[in-house]
C-alpha positions in Angstrom: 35.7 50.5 -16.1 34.4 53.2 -14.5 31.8 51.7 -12.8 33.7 48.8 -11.6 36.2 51.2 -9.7 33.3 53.1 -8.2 32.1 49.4 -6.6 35.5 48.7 -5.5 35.6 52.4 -3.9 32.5 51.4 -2.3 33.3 47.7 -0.8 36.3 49.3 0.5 34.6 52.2 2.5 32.0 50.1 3.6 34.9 47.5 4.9 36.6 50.3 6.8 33.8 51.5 8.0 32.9 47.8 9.5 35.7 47.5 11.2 35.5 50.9 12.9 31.9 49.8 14.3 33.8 46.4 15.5 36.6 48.2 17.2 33.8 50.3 18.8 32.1 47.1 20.1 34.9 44.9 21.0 36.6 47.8 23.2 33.7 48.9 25.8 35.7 47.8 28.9 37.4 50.8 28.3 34.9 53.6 28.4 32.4 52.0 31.1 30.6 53.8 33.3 32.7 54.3 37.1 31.0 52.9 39.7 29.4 55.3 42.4 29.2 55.1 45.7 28.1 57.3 48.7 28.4 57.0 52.5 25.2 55.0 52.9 21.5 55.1 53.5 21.5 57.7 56.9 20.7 56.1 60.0 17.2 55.6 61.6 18.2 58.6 64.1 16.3 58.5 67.4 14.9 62.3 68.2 14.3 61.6 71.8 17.0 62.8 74.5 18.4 65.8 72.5 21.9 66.2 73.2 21.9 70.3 73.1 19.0 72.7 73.3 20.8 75.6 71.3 20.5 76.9 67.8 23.3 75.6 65.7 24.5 76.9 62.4 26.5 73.8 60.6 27.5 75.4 57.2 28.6 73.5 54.8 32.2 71.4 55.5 35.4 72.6 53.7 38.1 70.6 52.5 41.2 71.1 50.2 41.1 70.8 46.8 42.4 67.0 47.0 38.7 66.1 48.4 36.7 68.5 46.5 36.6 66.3 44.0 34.3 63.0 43.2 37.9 60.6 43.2 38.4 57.8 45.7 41.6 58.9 46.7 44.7 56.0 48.0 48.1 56.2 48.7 51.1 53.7 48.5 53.0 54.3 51.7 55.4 51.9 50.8 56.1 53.5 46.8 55.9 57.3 46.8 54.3 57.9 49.4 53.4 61.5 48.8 51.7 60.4 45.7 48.3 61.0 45.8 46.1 58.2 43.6 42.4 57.9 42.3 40.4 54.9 41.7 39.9 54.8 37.6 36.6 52.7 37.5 35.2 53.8 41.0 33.9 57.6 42.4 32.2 59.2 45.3 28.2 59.9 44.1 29.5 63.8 45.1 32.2 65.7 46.9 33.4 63.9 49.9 32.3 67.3 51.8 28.5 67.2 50.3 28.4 63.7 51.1 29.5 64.3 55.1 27.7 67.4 55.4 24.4 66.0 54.8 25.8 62.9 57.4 26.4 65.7 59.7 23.3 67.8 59.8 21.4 64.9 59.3 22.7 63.7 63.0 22.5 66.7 64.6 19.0 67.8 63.9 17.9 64.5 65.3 19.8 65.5 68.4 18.4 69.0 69.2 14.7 70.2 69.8 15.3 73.6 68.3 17.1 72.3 64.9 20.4 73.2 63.1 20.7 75.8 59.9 23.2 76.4 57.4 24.2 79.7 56.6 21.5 79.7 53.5 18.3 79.5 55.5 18.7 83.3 57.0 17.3 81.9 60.5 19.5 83.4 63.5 22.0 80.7 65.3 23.2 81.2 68.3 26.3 79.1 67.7 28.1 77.7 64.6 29.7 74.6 64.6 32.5 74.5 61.5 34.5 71.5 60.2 37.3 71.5 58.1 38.2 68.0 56.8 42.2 67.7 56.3 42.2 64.2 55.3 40.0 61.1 53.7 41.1 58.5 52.0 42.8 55.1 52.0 46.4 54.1 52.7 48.3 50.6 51.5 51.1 49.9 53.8 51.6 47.4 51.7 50.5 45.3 48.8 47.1 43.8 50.0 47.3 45.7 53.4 45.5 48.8 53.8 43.2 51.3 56.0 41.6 54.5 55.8 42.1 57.6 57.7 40.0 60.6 58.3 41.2 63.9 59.8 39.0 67.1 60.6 39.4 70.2 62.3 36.1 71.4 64.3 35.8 74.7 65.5 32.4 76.1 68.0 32.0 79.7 67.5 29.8 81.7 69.6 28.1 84.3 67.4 26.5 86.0 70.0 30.3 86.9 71.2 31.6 86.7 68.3 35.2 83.8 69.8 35.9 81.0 69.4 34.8 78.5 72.1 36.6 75.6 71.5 38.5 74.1 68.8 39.8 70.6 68.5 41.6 67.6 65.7 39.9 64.1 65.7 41.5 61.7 63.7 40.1 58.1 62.7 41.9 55.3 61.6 39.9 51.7 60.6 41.6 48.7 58.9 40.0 48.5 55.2 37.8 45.1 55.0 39.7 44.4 51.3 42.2 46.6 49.2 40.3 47.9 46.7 38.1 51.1 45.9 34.8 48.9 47.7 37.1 48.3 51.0 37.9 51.8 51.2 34.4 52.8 50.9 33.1 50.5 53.6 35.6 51.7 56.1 35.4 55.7 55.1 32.2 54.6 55.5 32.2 53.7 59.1 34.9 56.0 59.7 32.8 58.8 58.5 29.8 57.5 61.4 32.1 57.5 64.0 33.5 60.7 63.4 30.0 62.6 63.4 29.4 60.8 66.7 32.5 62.1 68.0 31.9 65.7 66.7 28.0 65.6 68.3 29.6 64.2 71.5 31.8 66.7 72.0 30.1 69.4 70.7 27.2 68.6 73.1 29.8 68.9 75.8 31.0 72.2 74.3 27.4 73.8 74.6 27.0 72.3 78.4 29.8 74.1 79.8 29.3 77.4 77.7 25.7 77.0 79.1 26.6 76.6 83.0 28.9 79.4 82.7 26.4 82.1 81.7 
């Protein structure tokens, strides 16, 4: 009797036990692995024509806490509006900052015979260009409809006189190719591009005038 209640004991906790390992393999959806994406493979730069011929210190670019994060961030403008969202199954490879600070340097040192340095290399700068990015994400204006928008704040500080130089707002705005998490990364994408062009372009022009005025 004994015995036969220790082998149904048995059969039973192998059964639950079964099942658990079922549930565990029917349910993986669930628990995959977010997809990650990054801005893109950096463009072949060309290093002839430099746009400046002054040291530049780029440190690192700052955001709020909203884009410090890995999260693809959306909004519904047309339901709650100041809702901030997150793709579930899709995230930045890093920080939105790390990803457009390497985008930024990258583009600049291609642009300047003497080089940029962020404020870890100890080398001596004779200006420092600082961005502070406000906003970067995707906006629906309605179901199916959306684009992106990036906002940033530059700022050209001459540490030799310790001011400011110049300080100016770009904002970027590109319709998103579909409305998902990969639409909002091809646009940010291209957003992100033009707005280091813009940045180089005017900082360039930034430097020139400084320059002629000495």
């Amino acid at each position: 009797m004994r015995t036969r209640r220790a082998g149904i004991q048995f059969a039973l906790a192998t059964a639950v036990l079964a099942a658990g390992l079922a549930a565990c393999t029917l349910t993986p959806s669930s628990r995959e692995t977010p997809a990650q994406y990054d801005l893109g493979p950096l463009p072949p730069y060309q290093r002839s024509n430099p746009s400046f011929s002054r040291v530049l210190l780029v440190p690192d670019v700052s955001a709020p806490s909203l884009l410090e994060g890995q999260g693809i961030v959306y909004r519904l403008a047309y339901d709650e509006p100041a809702r901030v969202r997150t793709y579930a199954q899709s995230r930045w490879k890093a920080p939105v900052p790390v990803l457009l600070s390497q985008r930024l340097r990258g583009r600049f040192a291609a642009a300047t015979q003497r080089g940029v340095v962020t404020g870890d290399d100890g080398a001596r700068a004779e200006y420092m260009l600082r961005v502070e990015l406000e906003e970067f994400g995707q906006v629906f204006t309605a179901p199916g409809v959306s684009r992106v928008s990036v906002r940033a704040r530059a700022s050209l500080v001459s540490l030799e006189a310790r001011r400011l130089s110049a300080q100016r707002t770009f904002s970027i705005e590109r319709p998103a190719p579909s409305p998902d998490a990969q639409g909002a990364v091809t646009a940010l994408a291209a957003a992100s591009e033009e707005l280091v062009e813009r940045l180089l372009e005017w900082t360039s022009e930034q430097l020139r005038t400084a320059v002629a005025k000495q």
